[in-house]
TORGU-768962 format. One record per atom (N, C-alpha, C, CB): residue number from 0; atom name; x, z, y. Coordinates in nm, 3 decimals, m for minus. Each point is the difference from the previous one (the first is absolute). Glycine has a CB too. Layout:
REM TORGU-768962
ATOM_NUM_CA_X_Z_Y
...
REM end
This chain:
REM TORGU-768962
ATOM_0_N_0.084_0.000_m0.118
ATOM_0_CA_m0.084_0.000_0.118
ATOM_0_C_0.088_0.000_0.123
ATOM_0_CB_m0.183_0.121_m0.123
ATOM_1_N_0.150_m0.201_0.226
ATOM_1_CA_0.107_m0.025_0.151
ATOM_1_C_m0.089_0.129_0.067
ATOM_1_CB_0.074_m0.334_0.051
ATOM_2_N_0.061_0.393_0.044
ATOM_2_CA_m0.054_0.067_0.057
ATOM_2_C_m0.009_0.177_m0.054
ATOM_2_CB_m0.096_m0.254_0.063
ATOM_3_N_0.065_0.269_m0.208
ATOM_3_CA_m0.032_0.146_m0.018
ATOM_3_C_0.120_0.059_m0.038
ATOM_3_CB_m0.229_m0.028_m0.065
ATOM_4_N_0.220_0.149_0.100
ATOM_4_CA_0.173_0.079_0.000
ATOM_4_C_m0.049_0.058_m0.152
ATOM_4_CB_0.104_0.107_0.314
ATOM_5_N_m0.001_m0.074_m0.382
ATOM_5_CA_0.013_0.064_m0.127
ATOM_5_C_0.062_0.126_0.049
ATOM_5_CB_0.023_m0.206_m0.162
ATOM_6_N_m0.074_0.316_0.080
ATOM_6_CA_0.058_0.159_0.058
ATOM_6_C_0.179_0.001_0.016
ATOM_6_CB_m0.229_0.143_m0.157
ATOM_7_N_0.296_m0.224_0.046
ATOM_7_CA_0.137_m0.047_0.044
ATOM_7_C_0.037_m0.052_0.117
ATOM_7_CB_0.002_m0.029_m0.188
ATOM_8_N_m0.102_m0.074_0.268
ATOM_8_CA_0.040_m0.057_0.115
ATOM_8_C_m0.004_0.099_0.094
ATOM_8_CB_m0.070_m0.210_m0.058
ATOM_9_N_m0.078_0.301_0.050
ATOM_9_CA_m0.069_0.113_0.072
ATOM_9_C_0.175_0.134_0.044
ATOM_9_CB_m0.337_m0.051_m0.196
ATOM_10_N_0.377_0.069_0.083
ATOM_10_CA_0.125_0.114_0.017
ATOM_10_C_0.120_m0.070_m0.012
ATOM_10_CB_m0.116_0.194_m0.102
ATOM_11_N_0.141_m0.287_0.137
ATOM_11_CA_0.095_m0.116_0.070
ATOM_11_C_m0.013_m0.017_0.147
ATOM_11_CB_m0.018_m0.126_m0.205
ATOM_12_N_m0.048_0.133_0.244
ATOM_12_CA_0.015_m0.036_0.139
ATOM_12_C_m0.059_0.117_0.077
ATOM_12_CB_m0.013_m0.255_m0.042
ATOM_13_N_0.029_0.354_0.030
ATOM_13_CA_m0.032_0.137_0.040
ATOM_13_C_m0.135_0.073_0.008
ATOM_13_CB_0.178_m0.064_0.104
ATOM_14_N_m0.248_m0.027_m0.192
ATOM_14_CA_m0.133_0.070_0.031
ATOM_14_C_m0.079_0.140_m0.161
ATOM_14_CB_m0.045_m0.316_0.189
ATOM_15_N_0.184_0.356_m0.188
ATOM_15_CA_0.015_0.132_m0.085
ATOM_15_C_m0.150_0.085_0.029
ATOM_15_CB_0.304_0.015_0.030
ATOM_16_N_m0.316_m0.020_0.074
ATOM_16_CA_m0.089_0.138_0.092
ATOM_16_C_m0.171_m0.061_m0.087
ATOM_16_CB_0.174_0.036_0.356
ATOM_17_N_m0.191_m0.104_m0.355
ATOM_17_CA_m0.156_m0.098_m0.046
ATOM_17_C_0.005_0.024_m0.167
ATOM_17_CB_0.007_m0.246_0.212
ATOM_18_N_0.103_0.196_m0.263
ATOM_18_CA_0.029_0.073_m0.127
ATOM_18_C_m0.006_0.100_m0.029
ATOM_18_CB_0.087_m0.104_m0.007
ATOM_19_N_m0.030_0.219_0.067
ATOM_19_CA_m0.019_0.122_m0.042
ATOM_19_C_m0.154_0.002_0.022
ATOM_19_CB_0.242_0.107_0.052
ATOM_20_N_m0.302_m0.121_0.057
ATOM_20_CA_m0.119_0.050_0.015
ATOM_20_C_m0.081_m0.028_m0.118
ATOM_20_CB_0.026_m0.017_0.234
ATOM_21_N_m0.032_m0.115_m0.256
ATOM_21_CA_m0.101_m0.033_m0.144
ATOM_21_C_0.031_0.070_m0.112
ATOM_21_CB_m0.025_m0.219_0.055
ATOM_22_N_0.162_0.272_m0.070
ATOM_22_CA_0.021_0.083_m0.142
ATOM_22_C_m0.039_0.124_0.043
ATOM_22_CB_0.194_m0.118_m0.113
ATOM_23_N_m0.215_0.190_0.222
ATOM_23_CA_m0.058_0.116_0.053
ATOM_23_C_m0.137_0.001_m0.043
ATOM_23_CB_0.149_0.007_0.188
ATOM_24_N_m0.230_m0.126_m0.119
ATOM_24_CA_m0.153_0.015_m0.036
ATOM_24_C_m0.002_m0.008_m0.132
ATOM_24_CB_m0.096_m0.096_0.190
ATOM_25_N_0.172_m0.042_m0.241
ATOM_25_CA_m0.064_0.034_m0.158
ATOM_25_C_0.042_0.115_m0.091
ATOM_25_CB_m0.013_m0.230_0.001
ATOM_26_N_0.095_0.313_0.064
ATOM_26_CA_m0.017_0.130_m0.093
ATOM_26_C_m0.002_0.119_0.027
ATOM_26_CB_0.079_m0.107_m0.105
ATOM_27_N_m0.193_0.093_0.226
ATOM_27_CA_m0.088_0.088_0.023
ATOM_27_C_m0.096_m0.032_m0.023
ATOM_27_CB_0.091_0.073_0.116
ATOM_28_N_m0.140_m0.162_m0.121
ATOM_28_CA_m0.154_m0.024_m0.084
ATOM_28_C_0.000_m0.026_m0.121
ATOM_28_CB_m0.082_m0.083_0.162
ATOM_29_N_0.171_0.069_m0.241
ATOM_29_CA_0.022_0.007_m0.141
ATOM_29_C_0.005_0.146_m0.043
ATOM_29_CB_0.123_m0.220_0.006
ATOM_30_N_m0.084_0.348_0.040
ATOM_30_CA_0.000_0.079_m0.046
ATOM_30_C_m0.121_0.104_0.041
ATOM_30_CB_0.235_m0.084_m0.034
ATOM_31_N_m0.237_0.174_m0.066
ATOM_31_CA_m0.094_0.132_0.090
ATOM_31_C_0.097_0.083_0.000
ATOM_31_CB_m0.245_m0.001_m0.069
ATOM_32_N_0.161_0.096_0.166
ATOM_32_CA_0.139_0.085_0.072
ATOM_32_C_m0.028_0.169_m0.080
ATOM_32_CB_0.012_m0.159_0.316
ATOM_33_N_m0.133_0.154_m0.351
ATOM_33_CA_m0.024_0.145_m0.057
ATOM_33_C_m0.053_m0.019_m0.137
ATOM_33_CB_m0.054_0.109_0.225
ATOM_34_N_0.091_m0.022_m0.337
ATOM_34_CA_m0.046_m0.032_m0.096
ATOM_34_C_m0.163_0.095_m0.039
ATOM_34_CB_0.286_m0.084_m0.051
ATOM_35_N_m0.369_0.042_m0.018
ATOM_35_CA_m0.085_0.075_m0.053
ATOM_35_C_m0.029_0.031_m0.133
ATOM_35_CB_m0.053_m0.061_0.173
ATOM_36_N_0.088_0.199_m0.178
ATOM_36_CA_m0.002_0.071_m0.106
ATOM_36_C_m0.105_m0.014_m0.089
ATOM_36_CB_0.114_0.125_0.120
ATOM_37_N_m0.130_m0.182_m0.259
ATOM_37_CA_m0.091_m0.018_m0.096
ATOM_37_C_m0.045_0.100_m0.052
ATOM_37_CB_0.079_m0.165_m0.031
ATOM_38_N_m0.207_0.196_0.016
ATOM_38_CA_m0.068_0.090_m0.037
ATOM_38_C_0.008_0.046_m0.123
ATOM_38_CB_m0.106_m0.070_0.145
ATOM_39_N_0.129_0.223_m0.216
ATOM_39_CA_0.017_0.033_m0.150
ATOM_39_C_m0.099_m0.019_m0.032
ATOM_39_CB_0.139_0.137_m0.018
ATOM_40_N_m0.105_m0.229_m0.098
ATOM_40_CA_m0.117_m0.003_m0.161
ATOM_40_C_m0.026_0.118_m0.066
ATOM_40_CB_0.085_m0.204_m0.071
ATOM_41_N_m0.209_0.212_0.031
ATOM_41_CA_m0.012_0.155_m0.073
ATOM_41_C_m0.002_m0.104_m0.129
ATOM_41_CB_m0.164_0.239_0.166
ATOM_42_N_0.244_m0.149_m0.208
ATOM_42_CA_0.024_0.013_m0.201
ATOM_42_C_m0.125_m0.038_m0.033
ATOM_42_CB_0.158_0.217_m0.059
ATOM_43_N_m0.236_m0.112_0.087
ATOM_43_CA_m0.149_0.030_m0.095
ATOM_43_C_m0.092_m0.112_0.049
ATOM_43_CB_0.003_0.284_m0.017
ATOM_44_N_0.074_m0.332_0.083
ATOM_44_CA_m0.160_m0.113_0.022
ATOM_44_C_m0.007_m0.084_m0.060
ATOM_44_CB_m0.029_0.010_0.180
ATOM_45_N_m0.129_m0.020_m0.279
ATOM_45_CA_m0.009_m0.100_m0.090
ATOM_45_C_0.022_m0.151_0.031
ATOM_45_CB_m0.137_0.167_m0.077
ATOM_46_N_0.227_m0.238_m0.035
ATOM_46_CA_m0.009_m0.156_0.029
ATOM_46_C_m0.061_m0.057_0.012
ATOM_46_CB_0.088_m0.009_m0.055
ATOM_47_N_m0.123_m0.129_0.105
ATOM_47_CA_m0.089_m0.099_m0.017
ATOM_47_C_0.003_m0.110_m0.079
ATOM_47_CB_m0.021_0.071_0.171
ATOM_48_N_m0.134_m0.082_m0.157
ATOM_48_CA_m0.042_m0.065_m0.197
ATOM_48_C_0.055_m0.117_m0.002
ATOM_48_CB_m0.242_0.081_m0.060
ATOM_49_N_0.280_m0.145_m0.017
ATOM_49_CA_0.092_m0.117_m0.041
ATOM_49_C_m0.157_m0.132_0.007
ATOM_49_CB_0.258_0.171_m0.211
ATOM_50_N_m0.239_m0.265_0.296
ATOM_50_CA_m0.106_m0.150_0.018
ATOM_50_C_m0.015_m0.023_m0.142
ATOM_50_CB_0.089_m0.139_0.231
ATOM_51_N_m0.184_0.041_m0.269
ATOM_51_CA_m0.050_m0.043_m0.117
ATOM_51_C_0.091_m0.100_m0.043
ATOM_51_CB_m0.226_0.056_0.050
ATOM_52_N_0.326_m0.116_0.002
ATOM_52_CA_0.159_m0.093_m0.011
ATOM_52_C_0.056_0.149_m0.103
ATOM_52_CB_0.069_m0.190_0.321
ATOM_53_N_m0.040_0.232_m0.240
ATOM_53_CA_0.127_0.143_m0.067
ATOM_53_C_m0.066_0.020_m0.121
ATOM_53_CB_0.081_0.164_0.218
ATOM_54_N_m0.213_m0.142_m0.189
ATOM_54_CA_m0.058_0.073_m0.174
ATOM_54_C_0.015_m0.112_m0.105
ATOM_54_CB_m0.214_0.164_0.093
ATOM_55_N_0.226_m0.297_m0.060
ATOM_55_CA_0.001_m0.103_m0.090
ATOM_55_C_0.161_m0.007_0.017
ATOM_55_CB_m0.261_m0.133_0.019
ATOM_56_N_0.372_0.139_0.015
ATOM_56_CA_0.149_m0.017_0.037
ATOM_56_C_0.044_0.117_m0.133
ATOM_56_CB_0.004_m0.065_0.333
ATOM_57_N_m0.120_0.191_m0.341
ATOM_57_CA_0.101_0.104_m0.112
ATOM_57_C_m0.043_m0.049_m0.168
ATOM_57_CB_m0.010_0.264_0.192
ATOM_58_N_m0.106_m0.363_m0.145
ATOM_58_CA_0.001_m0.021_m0.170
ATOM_58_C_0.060_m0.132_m0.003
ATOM_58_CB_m0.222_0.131_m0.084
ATOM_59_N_0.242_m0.217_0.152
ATOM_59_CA_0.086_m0.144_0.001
ATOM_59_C_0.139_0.029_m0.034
ATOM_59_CB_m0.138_m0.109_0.185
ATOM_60_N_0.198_0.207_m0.092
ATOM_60_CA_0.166_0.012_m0.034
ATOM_60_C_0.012_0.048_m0.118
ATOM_60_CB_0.076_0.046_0.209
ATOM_61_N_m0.169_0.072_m0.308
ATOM_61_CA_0.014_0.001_m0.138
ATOM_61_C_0.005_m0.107_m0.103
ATOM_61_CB_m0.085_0.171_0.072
ATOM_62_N_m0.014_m0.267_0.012
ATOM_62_CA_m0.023_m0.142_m0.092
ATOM_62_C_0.093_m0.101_m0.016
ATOM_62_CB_m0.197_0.024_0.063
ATOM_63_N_0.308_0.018_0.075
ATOM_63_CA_0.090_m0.096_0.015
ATOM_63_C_0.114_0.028_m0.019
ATOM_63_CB_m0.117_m0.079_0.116
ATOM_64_N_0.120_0.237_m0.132
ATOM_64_CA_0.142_0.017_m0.061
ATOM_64_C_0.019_m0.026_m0.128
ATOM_64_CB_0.030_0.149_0.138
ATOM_65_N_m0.149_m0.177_m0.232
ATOM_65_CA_m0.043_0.032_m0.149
ATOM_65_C_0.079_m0.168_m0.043
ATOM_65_CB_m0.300_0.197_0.010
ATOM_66_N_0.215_m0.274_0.112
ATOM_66_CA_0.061_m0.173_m0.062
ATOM_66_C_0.109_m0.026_0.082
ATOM_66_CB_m0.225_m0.125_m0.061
ATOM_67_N_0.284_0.216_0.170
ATOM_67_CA_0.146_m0.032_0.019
ATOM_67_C_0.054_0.087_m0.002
ATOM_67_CB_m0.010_m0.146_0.099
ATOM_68_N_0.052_0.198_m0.241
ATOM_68_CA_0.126_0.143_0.059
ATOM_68_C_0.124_m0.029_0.067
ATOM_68_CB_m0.054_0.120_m0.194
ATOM_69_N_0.141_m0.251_0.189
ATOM_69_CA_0.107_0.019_0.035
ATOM_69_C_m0.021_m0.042_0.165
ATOM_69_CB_0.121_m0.032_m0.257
ATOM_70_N_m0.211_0.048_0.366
ATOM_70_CA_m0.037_m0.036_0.117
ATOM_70_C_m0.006_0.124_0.004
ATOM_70_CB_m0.097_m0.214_0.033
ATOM_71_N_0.231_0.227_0.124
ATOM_71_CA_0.048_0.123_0.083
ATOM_71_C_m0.079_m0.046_0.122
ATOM_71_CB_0.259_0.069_m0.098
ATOM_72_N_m0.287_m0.159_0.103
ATOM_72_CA_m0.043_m0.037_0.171
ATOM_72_C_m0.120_0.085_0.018
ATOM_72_CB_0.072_m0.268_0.023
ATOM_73_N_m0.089_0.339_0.100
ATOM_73_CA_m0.133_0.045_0.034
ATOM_73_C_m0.069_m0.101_0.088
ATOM_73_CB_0.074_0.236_m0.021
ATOM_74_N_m0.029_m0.312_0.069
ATOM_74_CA_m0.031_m0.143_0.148
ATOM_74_C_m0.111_m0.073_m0.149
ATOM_74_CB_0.341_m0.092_0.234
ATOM_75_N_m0.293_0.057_m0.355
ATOM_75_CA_m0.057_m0.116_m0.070
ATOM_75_C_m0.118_0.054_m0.066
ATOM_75_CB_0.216_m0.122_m0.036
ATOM_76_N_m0.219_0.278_0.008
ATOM_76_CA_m0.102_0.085_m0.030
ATOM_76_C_m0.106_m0.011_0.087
ATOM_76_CB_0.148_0.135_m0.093
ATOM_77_N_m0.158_m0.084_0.229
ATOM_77_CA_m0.059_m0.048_0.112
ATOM_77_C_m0.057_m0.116_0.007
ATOM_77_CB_0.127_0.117_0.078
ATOM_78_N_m0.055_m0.230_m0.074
ATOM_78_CA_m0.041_m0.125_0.043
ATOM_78_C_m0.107_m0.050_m0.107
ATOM_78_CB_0.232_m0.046_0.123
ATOM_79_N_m0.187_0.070_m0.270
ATOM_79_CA_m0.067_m0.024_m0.102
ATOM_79_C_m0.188_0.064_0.001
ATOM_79_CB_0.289_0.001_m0.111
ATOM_80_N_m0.203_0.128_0.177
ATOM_80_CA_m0.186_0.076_0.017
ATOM_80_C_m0.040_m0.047_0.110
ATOM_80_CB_0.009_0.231_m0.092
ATOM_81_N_0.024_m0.236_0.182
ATOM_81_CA_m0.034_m0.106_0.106
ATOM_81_C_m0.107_m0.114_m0.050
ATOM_81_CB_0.247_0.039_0.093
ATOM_82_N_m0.154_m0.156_m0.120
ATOM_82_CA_m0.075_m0.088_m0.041
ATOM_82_C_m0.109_0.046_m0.085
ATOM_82_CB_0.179_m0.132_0.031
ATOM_83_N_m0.153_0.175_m0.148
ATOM_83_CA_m0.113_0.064_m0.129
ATOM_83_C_m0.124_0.029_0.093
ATOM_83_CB_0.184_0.146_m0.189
ATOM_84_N_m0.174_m0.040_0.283
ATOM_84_CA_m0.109_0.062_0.076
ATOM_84_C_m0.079_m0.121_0.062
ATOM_84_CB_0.137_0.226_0.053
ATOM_85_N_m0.072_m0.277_0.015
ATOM_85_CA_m0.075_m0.158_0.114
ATOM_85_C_m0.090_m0.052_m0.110
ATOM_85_CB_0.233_m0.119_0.174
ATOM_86_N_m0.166_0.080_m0.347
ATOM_86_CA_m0.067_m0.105_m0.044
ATOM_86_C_m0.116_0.077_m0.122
ATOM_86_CB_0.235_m0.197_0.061
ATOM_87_N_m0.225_0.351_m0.033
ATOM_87_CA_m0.145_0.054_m0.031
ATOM_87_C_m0.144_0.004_0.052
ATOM_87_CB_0.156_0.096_m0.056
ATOM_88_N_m0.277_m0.113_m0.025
ATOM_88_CA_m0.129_m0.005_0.098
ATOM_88_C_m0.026_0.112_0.048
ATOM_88_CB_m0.099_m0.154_m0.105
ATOM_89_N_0.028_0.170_0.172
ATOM_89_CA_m0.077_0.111_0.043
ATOM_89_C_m0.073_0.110_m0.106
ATOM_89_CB_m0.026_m0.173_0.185
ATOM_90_N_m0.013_0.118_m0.257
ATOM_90_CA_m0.010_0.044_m0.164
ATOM_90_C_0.116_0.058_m0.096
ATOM_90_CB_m0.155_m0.180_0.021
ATOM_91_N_0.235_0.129_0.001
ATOM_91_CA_0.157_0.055_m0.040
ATOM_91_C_0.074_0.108_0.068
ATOM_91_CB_0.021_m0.215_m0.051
ATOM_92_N_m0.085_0.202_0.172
ATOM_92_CA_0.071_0.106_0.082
ATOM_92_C_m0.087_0.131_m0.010
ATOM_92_CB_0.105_m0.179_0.169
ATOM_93_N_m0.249_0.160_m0.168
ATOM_93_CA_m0.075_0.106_0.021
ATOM_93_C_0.033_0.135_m0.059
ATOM_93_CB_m0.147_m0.171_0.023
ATOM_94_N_0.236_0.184_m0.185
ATOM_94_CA_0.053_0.130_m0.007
ATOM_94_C_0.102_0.077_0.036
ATOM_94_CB_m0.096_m0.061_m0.113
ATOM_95_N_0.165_m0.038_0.178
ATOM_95_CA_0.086_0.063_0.088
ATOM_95_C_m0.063_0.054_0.127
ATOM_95_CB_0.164_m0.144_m0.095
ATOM_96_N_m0.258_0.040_0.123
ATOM_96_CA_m0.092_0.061_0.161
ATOM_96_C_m0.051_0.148_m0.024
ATOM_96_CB_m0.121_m0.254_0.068
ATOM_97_N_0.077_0.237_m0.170
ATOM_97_CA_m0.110_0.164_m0.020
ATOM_97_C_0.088_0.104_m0.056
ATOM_97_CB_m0.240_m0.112_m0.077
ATOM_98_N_0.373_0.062_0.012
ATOM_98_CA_0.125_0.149_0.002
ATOM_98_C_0.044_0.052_0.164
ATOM_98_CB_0.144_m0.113_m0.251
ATOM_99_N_m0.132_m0.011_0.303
ATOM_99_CA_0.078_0.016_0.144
ATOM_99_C_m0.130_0.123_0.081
ATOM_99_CB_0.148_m0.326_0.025
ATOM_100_N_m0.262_0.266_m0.015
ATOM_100_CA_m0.121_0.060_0.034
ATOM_100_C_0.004_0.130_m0.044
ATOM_100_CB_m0.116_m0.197_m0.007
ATOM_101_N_0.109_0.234_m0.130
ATOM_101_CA_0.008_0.153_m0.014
ATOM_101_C_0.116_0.094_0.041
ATOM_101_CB_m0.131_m0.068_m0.169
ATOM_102_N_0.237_0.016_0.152
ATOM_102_CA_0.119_0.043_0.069
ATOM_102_C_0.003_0.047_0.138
ATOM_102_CB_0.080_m0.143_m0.142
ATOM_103_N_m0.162_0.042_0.226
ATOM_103_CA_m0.053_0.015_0.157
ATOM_103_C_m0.055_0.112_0.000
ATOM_103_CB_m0.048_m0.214_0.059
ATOM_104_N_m0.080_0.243_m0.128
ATOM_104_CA_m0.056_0.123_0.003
ATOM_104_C_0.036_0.088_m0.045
ATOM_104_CB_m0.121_m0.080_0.016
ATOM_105_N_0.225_0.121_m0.139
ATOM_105_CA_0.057_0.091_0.021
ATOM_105_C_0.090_0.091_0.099
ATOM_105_CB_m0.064_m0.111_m0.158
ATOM_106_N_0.131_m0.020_0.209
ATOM_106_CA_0.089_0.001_0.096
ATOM_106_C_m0.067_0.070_0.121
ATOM_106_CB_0.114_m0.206_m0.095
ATOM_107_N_m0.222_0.151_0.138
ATOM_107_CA_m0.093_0.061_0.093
ATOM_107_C_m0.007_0.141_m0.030
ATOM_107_CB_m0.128_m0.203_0.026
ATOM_108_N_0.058_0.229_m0.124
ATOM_108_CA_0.003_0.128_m0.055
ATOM_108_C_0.091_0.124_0.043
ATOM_108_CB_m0.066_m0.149_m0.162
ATOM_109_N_0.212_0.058_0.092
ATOM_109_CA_0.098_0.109_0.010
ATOM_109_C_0.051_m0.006_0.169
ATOM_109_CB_0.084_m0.021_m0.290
ATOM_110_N_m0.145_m0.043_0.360
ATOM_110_CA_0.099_m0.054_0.155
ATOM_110_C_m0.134_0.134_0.065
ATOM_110_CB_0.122_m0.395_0.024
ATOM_111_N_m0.273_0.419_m0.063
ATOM_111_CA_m0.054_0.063_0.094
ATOM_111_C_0.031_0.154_m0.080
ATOM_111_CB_m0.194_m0.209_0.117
ATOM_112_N_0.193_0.262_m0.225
ATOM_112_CA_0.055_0.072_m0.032
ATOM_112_C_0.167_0.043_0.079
ATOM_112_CB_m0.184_m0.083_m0.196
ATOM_113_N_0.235_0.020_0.203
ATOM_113_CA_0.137_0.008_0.064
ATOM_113_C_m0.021_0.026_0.141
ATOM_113_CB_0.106_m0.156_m0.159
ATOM_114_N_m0.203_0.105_0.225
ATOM_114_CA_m0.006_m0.013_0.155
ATOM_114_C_m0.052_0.170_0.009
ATOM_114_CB_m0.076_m0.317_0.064
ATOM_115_N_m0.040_0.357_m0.148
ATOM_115_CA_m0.041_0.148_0.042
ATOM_115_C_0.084_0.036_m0.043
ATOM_115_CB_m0.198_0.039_0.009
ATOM_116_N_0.335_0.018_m0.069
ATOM_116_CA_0.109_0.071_0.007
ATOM_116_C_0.039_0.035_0.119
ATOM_116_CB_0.050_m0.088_m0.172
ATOM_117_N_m0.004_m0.075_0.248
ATOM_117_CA_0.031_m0.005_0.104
ATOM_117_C_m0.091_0.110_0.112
ATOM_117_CB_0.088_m0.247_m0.098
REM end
């Protein structure tokens, strides 16, 4: 391009001062200046229920370690349930839907139980 200075031309011919400035702004607005302290997790607070994917992911990886034992990969495990899941019906999925579902309500359960502690 005629005409445009490159930051080399820019601190070549004395215009250092314009340079600094742009590495000034950009890292002051790149950074934050105070950090905020993350809030402690309580131990006791119950987990949350695993989606109707996950509840179908713990009986797939049994299925798939069974016809591939010598597969270390966890990425091809995944991908495999991945796909598997997409190319189930709605009918196929439904017992995983209604494990995930009761899980919810337990979960509920133990989360308002937990809250009157609180």
């Amino acid at each position: 391009m005629k005409g445009a200075k490159a930051k080399s031309d820019a601190t070549k011919n004395g215009d250092k001062l314009s340079v600094k400035r742009k590495v000034a702004a950009n890292d002051a607005g790149g950074r934050k200046t105070s950090k905020k302290e993350k809030a402690v997790k309580d131990p006791n607070k119950p987990k949350r229920p695993a989606s109707a994917f996950f509840v179908f992911m713990e009986d797939f990886r049994t299925q798939f370690k069974e016809k591939h034992p010598n597969n270390k990969s966890v990425s091809v495990v995944g991908k495999a349930g991945g796909d598997k899941w997409k190319s189930l019906s709605d009918a196929e999925k439904a017992p995983y839907v209604a494990k995930a579902e009761k899980r919810k309500v337990e979960y509920n359960k133990t989360m308002d139980a937990y809250n009157k502690k609180l």
